[in-house]
KEKE-3310 file (N, C-alpha, C; in steps of 0.2 Angstrom, whole numbers, plus 5000, padded with zeros to 4 digits):
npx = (4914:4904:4888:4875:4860:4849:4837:4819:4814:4804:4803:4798:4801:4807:4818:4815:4819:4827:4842:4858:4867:4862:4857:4845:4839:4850:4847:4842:4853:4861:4853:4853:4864:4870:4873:4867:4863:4865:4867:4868:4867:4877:4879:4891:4890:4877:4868:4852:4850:4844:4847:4851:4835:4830:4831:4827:4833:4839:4845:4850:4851:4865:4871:4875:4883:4893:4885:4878:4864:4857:4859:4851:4840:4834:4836:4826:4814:4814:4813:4802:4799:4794:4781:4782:4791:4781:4770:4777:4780:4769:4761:4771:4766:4753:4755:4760:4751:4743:4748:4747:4730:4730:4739:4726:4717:4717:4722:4719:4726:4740:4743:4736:4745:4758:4751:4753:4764:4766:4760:4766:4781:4789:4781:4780:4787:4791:4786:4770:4772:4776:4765:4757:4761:4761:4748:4743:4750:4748:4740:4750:4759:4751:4747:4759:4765:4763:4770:4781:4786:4798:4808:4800:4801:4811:4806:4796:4803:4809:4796:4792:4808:4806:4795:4796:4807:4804:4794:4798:4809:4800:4792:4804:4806:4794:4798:4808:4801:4791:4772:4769:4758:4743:4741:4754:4759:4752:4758:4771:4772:4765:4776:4785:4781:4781:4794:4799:4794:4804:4816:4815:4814:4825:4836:4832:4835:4848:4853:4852:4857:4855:4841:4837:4829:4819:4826:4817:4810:4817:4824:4813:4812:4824:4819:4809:4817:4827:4820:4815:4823:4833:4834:4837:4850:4862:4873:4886:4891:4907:4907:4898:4885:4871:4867:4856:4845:4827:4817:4808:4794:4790:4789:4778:4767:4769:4769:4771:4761:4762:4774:4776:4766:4771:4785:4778:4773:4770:4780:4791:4793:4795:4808:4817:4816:4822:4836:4853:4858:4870:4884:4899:4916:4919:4930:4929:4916:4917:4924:4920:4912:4908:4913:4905:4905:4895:4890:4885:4893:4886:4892:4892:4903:4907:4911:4926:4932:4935:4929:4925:4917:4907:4892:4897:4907:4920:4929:4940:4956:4965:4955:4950:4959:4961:4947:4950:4962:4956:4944:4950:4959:4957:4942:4932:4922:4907:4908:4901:4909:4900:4903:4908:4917:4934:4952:4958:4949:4948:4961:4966:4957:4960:4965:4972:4960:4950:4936:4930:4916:4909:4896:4885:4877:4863:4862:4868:4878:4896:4908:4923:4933:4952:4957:4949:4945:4932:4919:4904:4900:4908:4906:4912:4918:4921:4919)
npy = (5831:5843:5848:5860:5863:5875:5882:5887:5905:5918:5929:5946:5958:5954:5952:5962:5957:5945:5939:5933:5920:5924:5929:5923:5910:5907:5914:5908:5903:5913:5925:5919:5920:5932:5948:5954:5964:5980:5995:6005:5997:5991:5988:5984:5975:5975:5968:5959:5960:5952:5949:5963:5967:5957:5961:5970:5977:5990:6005:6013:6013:6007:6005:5999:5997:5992:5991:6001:6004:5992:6001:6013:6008:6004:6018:6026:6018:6023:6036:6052:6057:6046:6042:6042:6028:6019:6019:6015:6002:6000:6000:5990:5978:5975:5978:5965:5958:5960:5955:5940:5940:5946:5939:5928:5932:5933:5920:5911:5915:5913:5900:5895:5899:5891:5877:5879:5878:5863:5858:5861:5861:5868:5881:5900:5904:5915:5927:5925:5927:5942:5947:5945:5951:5963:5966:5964:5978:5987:5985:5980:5990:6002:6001:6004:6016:6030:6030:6021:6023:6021:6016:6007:6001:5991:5984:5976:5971:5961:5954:5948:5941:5932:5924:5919:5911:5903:5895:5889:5881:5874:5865:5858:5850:5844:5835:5828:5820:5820:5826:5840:5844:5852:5862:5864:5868:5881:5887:5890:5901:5909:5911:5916:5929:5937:5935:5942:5955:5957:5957:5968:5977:5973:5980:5992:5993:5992:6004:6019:6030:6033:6032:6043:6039:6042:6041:6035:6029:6019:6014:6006:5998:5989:5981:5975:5966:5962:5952:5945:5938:5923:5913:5919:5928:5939:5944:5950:5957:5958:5970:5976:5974:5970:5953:5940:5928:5929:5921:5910:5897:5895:5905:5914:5917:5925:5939:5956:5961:5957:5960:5973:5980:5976:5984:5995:5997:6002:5996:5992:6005:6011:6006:6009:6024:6025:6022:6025:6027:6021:6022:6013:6009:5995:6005:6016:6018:6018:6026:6038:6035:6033:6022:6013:6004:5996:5995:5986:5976:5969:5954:5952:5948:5946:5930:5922:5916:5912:5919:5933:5944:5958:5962:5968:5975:5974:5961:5955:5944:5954:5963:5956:5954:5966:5968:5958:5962:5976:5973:5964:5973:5987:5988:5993:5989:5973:5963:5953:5939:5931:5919:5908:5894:5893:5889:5900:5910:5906:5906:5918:5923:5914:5919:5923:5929:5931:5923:5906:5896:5885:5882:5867:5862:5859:5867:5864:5871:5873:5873:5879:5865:5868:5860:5856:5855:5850:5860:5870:5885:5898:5902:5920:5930:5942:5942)
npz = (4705:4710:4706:4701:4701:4694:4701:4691:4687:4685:4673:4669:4659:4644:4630:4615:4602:4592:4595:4590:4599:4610:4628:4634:4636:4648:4657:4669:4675:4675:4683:4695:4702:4703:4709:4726:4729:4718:4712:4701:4684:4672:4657:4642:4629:4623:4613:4611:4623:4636:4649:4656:4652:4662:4675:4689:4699:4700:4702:4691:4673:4662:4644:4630:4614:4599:4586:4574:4572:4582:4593:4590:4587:4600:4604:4597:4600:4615:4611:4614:4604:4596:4589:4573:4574:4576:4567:4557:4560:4561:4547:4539:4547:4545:4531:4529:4533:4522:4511:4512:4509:4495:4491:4490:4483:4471:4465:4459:4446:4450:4452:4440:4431:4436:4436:4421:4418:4424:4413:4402:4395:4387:4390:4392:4404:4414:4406:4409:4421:4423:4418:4426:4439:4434:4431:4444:4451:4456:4468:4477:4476:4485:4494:4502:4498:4506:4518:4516:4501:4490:4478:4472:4459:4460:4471:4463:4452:4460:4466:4453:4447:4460:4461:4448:4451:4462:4456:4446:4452:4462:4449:4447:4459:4458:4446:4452:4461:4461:4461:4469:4484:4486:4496:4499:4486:4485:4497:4498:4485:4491:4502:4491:4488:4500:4505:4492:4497:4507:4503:4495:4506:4513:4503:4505:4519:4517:4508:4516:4516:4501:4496:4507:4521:4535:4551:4560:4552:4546:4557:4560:4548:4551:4562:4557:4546:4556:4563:4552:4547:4540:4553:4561:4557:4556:4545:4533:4517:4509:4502:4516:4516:4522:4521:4521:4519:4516:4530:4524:4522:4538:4542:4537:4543:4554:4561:4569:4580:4593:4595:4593:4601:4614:4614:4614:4627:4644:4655:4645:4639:4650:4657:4645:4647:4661:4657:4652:4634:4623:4610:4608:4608:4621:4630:4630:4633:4645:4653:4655:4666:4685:4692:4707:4723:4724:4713:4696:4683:4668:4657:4640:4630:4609:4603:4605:4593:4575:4567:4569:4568:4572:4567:4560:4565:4571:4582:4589:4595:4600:4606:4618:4625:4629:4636:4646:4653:4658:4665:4675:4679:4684:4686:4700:4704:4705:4695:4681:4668:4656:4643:4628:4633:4628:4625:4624:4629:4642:4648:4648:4659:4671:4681:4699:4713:4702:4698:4692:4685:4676:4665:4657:4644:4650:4659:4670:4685:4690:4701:4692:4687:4686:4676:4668:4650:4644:4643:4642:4643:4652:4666:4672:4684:4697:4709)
capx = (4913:4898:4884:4868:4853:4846:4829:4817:4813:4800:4805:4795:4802:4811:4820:4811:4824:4830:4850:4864:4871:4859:4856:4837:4839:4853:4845:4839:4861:4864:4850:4854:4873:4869:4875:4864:4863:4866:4864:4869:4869:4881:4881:4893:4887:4869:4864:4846:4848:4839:4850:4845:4827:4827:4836:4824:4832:4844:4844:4848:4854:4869:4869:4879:4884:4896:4880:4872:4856:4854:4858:4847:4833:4834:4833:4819:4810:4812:4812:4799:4796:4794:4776:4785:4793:4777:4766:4780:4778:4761:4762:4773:4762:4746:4754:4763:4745:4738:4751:4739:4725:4732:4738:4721:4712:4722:4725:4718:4730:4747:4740:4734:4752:4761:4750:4753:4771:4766:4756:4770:4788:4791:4779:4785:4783:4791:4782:4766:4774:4777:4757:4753:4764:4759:4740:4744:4754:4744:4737:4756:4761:4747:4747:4764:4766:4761:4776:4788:4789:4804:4811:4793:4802:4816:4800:4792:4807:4810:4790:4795:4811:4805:4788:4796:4810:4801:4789:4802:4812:4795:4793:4810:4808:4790:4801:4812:4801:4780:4766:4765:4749:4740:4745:4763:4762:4751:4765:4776:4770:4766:4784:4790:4777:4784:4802:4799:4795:4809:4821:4816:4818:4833:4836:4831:4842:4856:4855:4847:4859:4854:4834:4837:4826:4821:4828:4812:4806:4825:4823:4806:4815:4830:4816:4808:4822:4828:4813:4810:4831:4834:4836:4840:4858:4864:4877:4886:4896:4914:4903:4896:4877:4865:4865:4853:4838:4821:4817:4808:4787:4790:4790:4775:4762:4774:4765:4771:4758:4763:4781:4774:4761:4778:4789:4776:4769:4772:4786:4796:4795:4801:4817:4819:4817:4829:4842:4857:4862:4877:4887:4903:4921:4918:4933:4925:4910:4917:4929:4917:4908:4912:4910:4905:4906:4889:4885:4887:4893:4888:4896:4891:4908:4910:4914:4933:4933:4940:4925:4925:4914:4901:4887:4900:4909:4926:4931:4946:4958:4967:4949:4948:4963:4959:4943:4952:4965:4952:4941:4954:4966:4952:4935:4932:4913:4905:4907:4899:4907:4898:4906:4908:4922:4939:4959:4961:4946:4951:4970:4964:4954:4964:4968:4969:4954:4942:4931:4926:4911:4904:4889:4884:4868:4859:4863:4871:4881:4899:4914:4929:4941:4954:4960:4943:4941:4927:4914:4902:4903:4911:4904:4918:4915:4926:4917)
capy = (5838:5844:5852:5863:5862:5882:5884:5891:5909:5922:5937:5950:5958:5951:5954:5960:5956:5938:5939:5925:5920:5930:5923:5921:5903:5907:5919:5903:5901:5920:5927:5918:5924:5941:5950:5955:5973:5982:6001:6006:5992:5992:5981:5987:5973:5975:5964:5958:5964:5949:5952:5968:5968:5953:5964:5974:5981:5992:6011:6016:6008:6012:6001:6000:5991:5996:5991:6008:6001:5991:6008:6017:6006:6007:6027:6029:6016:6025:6044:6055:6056:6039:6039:6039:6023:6014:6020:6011:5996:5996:5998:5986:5973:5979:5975:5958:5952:5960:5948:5934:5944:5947:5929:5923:5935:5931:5912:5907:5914:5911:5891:5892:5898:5885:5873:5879:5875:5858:5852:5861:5862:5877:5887:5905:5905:5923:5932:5926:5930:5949:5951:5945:5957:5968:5969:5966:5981:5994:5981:5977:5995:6008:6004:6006:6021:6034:6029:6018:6028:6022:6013:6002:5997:5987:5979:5974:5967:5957:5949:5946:5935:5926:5921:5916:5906:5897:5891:5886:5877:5869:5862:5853:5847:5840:5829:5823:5816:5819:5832:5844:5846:5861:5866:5862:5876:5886:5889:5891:5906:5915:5913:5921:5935:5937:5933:5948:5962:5955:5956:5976:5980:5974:5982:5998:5993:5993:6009:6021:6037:6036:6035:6047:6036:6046:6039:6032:6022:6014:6008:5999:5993:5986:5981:5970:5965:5956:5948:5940:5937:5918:5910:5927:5928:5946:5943:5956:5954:5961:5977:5980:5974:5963:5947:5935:5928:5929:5914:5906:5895:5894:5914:5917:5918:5926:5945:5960:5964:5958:5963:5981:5979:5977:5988:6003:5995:6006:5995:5994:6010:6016:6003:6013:6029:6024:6019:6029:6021:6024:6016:6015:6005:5998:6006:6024:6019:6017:6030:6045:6032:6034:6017:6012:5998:5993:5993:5979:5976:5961:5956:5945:5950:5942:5924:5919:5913:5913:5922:5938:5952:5958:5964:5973:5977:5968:5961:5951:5942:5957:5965:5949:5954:5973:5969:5955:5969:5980:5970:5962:5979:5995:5989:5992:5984:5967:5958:5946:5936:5924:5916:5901:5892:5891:5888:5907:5915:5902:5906:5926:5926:5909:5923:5926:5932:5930:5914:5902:5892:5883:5877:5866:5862:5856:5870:5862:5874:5869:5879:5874:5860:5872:5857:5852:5861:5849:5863:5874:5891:5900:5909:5921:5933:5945:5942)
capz = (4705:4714:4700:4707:4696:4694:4699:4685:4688:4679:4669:4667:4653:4639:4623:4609:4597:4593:4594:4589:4605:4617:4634:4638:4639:4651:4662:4674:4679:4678:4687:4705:4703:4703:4717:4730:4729:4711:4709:4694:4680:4665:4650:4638:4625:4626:4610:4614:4631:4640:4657:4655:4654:4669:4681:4690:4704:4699:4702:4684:4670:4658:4642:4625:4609:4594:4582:4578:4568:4587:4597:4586:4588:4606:4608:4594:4602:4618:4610:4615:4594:4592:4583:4568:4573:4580:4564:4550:4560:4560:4541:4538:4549:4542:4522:4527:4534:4518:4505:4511:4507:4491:4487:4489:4481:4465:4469:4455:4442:4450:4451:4433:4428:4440:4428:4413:4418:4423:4406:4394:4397:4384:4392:4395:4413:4413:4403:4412:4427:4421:4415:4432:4443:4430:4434:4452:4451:4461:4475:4480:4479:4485:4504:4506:4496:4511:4520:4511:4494:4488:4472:4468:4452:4462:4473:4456:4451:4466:4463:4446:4450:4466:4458:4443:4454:4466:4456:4441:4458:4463:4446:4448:4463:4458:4441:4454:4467:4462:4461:4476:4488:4483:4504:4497:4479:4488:4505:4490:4479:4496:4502:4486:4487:4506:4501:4488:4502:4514:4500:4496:4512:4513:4498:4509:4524:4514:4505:4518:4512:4493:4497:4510:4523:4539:4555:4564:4548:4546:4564:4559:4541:4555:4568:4553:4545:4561:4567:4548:4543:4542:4559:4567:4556:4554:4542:4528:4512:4509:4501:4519:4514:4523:4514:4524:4513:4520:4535:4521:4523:4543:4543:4535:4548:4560:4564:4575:4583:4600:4597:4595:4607:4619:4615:4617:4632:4649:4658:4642:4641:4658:4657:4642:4649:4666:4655:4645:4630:4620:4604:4609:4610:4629:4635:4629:4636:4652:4652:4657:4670:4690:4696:4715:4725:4721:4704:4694:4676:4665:4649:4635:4622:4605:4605:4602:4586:4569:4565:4574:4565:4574:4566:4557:4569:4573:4589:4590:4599:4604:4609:4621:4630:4630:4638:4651:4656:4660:4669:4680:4683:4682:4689:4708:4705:4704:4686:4678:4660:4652:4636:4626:4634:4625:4630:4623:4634:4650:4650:4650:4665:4675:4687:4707:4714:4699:4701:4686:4684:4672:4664:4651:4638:4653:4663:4679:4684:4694:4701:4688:4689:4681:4669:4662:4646:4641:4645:4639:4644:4657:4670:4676:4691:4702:4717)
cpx = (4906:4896:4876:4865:4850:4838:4825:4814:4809:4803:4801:4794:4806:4815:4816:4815:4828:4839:4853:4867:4870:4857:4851:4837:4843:4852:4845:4848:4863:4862:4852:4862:4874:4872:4869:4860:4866:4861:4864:4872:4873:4880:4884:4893:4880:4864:4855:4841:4843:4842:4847:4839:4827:4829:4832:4826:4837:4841:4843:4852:4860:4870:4872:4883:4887:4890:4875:4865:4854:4854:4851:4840:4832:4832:4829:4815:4810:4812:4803:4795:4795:4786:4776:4787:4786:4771:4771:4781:4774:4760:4764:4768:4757:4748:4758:4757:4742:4740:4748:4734:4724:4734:4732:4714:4714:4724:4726:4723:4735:4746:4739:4744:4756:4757:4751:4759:4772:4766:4761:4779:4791:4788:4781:4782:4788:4787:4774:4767:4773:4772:4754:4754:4760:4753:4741:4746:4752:4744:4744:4758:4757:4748:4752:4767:4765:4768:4781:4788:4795:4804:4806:4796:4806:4809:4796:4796:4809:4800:4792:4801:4811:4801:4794:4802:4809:4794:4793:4806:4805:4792:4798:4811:4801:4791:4804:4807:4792:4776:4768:4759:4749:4742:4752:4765:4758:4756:4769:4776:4767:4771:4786:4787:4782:4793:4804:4799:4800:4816:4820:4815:4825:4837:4837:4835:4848:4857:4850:4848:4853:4844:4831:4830:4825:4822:4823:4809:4813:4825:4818:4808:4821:4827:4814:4811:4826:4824:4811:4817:4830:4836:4839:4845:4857:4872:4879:4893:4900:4912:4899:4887:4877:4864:4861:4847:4831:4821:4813:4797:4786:4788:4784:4770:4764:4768:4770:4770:4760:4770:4779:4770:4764:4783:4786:4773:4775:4778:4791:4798:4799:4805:4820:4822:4822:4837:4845:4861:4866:4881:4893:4908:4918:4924:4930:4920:4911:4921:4927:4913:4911:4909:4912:4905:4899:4886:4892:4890:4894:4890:4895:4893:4905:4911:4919:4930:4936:4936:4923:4923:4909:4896:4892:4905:4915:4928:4934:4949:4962:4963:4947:4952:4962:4952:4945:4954:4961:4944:4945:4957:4962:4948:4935:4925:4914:4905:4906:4901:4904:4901:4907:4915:4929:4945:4961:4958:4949:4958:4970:4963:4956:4968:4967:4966:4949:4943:4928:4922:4910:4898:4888:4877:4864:4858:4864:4876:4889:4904:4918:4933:4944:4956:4957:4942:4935:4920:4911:4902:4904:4908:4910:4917:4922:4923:4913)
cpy = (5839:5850:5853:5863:5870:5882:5889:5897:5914:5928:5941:5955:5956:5954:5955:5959:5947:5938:5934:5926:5923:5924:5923:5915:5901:5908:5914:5901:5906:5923:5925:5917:5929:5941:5953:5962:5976:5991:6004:6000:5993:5988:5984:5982:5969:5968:5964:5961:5958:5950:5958:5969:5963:5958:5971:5979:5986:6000:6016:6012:6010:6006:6002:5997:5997:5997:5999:6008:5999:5997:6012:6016:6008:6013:6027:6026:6020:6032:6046:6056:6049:6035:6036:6031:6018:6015:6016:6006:5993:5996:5991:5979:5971:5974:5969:5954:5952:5956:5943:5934:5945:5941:5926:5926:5935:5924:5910:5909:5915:5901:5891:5894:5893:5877:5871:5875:5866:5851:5856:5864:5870:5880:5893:5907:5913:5928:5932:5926:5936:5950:5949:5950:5963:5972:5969:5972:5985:5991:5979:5986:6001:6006:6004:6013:6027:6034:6024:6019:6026:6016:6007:5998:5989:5981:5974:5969:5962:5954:5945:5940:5931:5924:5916:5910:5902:5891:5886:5878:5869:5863:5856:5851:5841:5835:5825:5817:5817:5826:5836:5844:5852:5865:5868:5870:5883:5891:5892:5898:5910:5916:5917:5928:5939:5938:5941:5955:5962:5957:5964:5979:5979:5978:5990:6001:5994:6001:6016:6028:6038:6036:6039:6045:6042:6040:6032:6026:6018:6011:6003:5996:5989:5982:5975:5965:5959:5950:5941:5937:5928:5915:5914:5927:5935:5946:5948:5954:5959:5971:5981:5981:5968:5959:5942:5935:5929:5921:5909:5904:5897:5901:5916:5920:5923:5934:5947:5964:5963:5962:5972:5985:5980:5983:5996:6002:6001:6004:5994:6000:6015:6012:6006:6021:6030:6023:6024:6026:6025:6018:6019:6010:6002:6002:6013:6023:6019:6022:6037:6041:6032:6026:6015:6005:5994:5995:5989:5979:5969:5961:5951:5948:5945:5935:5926:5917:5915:5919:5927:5943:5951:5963:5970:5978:5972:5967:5955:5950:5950:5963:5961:5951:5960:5971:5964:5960:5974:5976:5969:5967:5986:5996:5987:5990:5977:5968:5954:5946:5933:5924:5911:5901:5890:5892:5895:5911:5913:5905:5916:5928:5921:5915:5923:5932:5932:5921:5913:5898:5891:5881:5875:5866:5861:5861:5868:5866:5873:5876:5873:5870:5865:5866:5853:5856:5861:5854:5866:5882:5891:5905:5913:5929:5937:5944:5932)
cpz = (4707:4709:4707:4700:4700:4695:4694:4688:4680:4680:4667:4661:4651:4633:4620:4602:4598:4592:4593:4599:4612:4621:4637:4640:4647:4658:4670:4679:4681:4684:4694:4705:4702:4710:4718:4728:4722:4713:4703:4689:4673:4663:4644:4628:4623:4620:4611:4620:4637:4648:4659:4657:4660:4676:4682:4696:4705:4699:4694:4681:4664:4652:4633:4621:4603:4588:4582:4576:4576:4592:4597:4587:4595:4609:4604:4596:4610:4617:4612:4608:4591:4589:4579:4568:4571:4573:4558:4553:4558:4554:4537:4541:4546:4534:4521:4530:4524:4511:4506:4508:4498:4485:4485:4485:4473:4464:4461:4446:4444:4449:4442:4430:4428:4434:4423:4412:4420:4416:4399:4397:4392:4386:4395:4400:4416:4413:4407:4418:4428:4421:4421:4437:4440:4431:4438:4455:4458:4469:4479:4483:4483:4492:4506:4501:4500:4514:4519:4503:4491:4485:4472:4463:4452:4467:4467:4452:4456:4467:4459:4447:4456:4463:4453:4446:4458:4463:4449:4448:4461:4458:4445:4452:4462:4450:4446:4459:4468:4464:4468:4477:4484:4489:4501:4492:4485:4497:4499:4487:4485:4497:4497:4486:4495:4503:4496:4493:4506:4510:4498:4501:4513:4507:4502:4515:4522:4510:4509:4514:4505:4496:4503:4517:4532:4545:4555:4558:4547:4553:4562:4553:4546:4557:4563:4552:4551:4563:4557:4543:4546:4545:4563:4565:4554:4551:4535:4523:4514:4505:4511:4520:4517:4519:4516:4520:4520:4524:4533:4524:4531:4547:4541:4537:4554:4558:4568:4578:4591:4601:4597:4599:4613:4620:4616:4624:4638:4650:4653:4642:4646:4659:4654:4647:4658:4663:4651:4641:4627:4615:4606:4609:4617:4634:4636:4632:4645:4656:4654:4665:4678:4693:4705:4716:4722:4717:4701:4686:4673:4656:4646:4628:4618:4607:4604:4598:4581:4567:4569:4574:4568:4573:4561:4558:4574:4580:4590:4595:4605:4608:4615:4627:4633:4637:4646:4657:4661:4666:4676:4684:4684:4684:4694:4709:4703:4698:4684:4671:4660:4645:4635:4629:4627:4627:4630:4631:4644:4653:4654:4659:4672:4680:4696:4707:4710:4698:4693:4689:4679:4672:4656:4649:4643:4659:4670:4678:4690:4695:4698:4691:4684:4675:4669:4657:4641:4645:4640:4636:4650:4660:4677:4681:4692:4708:4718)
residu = (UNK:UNK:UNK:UNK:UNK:UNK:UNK:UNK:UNK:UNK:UNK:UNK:UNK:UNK:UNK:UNK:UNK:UNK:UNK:UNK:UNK:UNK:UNK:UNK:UNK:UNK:UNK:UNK:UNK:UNK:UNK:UNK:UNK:UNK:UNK:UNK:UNK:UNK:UNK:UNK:UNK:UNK:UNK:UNK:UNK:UNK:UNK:UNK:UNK:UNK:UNK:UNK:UNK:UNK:UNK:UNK:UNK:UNK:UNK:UNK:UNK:UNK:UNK:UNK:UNK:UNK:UNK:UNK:UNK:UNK:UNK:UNK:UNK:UNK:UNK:UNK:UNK:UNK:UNK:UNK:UNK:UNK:UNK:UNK:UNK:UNK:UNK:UNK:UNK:UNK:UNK:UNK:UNK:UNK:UNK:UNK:UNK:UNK:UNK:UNK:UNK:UNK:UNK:UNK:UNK:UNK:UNK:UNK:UNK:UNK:UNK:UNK:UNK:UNK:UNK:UNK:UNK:UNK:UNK:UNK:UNK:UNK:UNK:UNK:UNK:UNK:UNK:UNK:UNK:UNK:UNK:UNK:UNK:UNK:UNK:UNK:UNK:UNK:UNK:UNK:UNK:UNK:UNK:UNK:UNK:UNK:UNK:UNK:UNK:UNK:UNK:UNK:UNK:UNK:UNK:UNK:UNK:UNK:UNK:UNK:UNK:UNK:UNK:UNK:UNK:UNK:UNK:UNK:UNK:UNK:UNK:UNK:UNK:UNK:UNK:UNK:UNK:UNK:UNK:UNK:UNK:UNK:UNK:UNK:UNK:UNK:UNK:UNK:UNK:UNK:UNK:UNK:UNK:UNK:UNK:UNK:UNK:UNK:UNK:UNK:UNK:UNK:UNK:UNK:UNK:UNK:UNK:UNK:UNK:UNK:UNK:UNK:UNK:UNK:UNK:UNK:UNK:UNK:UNK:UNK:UNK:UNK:UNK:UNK:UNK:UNK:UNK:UNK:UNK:UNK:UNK:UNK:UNK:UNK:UNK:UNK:UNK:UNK:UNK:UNK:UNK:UNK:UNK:UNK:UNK:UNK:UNK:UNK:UNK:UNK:UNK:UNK:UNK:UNK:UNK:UNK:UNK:UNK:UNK:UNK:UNK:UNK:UNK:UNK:UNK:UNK:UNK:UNK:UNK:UNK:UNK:UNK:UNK:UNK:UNK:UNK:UNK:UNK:UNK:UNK:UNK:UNK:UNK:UNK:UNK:UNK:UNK:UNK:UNK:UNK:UNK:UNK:UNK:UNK:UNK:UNK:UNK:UNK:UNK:UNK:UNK:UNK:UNK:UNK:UNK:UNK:UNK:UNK:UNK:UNK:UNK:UNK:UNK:UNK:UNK:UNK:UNK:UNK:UNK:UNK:UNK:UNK:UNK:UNK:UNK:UNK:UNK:UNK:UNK:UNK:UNK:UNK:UNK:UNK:UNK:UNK:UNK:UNK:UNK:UNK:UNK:UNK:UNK:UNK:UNK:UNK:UNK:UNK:UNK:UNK:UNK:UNK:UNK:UNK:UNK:UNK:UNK:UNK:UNK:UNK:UNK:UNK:UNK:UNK:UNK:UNK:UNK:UNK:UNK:UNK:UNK:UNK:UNK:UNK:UNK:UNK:UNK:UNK:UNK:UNK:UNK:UNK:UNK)
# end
């Protein structure tokens, strides 16, 4: 079977959002199987959006995801009003540099606690947790008071139980296997401090209704919240709430200043301001759309899997076929899938006149043997 190795190609713009299963890595297989010619771009599962942002040459762009939190960011980031957003970023960046700040300016009595807790095993490593929050009280809450006003007590409590957990944890980890570095406690007891704001935001995220949040600060509590969720997971319990812990030591140095620095930049904004987004089904999204010969539409659905909630938002087998049907019998334009290969997705789209490829981890990308199923993903076409 005859493989083509993709040459590498520069992007211009990119995603500002880390997605599960986005395809930046991809771009190098997709981008030179575009068709030629594109005037109007669709993507009716925009996630990340990295296709998207690579594809410059498109007359306008139409763009749409069931996620309304991802919608939402989207048009406040390109709203006409969107100081608000760009001012609670800059807050939040501002008071995740100044928790460094804050650690080191106070070092010396979470260290002496951590201590205490070494040289006596009954010591109430609570209570001097509590008298330390306690004095700290002001310097944790005051610069975020202006614009994040909301339930300080639950922030305070969430100090309180990380501190006093990771260092209690740190403890039993240094009975089982030796002292920690001072590098080692001190990463430590800033994580929990860090860990402590990530956990009342989410906190915030989760309950925008009851603290009656306005729009454009709940984008930047979203826009955070992404960028600092552990290994980019967007994951919710059978309640309906963000459960994903903070990204943990590796996270701690992370800034968004460039990420905000991007997203107000000019040619972000004018993709924005070219493009009409919408939260929607995609057949509803397509269903007011008149499409031409040339305009294109690409698609990076759900996986197939067992596990098929997206972002809160279900998309199942018979969402798979809905989307097949419609593909094959309804659109008079060029179509790009891409998807993780499976017997399910394959059997769907094993049609006359649409073409499969594949490509695996290494990105060689092949036209299919139809009865290989050892691949990776499928790249499946109408043209």
């Amino acid at each position: 079977m005859r493989q083509v190795m993709i040459e590498t190609i520069e992007i211009e713009l990119k995603p500002f959002l880390k997605w599960p299963g986005g395809k930046s890595k991809e771009l190098k297989v997709i981008i030179p199987n575009l068709p030629n010619c594109i005037n109007n771009y669709f993507e009716p599962f925009i996630g990340g959006g990295a296709v998207y942002f690579a594809i410059n040459n498109a007359n306008h762009y139409f763009i749409n995801d069931k996620s309304k939190d991802l919608v939402d960011l989207y048009k406040n980031i390109k709203s006409y009003n969107n100081k608000v957003l760009f001012q609670s970023l800059s807050t939040i960046d501002d008071y995740w540099k100044l928790l460094d700040e804050i650690y080191e300016q106070n070092k010396c009595v979470f260290i002496n606690a951590f201590t205490n807790l070494r040289n006596d095993k009954n010591f109430k490593l609570k209570v001097e947790v509590e008298d330390i929050i306690k004095t700290l009280e002001q310097d944790f809450i005051n610069p975020l008071a202006n614009t994040f006003n909301f339930d300080f007590k639950f922030y305070l409590k969430e100090l309180n139980v990380n501190v006093f957990r990771k260092m209690t944890r740190m403890r039993k980890i240094e009975l089982e296997k030796g002292l920690l570095s001072d590098e080692d406690v001190d990463l430590n007891i800033l994580t929990a401090l860090k860990s402590s704001f990530y956990m009342y935001f989410r906190q915030l995220y989760n309950k925008p209704t009851k603290y009656n949040i306005n729009p454009f600060v709940y984008s930047s509590i979203y826009f955070f919240i992404r960028n600092y969720t552990y290994s980019g997971m967007f994951r919710y319990n059978s309640n309906g709430e963000f459960n994903v812990p903070y990204g943990g030591i590796g996270y701690n140095k992370n800034t968004l200043d460039k990420k905000l620095n991007y997203i107000s930049s000019e040619p972000v904004q004018e993709r924005l301001r070219n493009t009409t987004i919408e939260c929607d089904d995609f057949h509803l999204f397509f269903k007011d759309k008149e499409l031409n010969e040339n305009d294109f539409i690409f698609l990076d659905p759900p996986y197939d899997t067992e596990f098929s909630t997206y972002d809160q938002n279900e998309f199942n087998s018979n969402d798979q076929k809905r989307l097949a049907l419609f593909l094959i019998n309804e659109v008079n334009c060029n179509w790009m899938l891409v998807i993780k290969n499976t017997p399910f997705i394959f059997e769907l789209y094993n049609k006359p006149k649409i073409k499969i490829k594949y490509f695996d981890k290494s990105y060689n990308v092949s036209f299919m043997n139809r009865n290989d199923r050892d691949t990776e993903h499928l790249m499946i076409t109408n043209y």
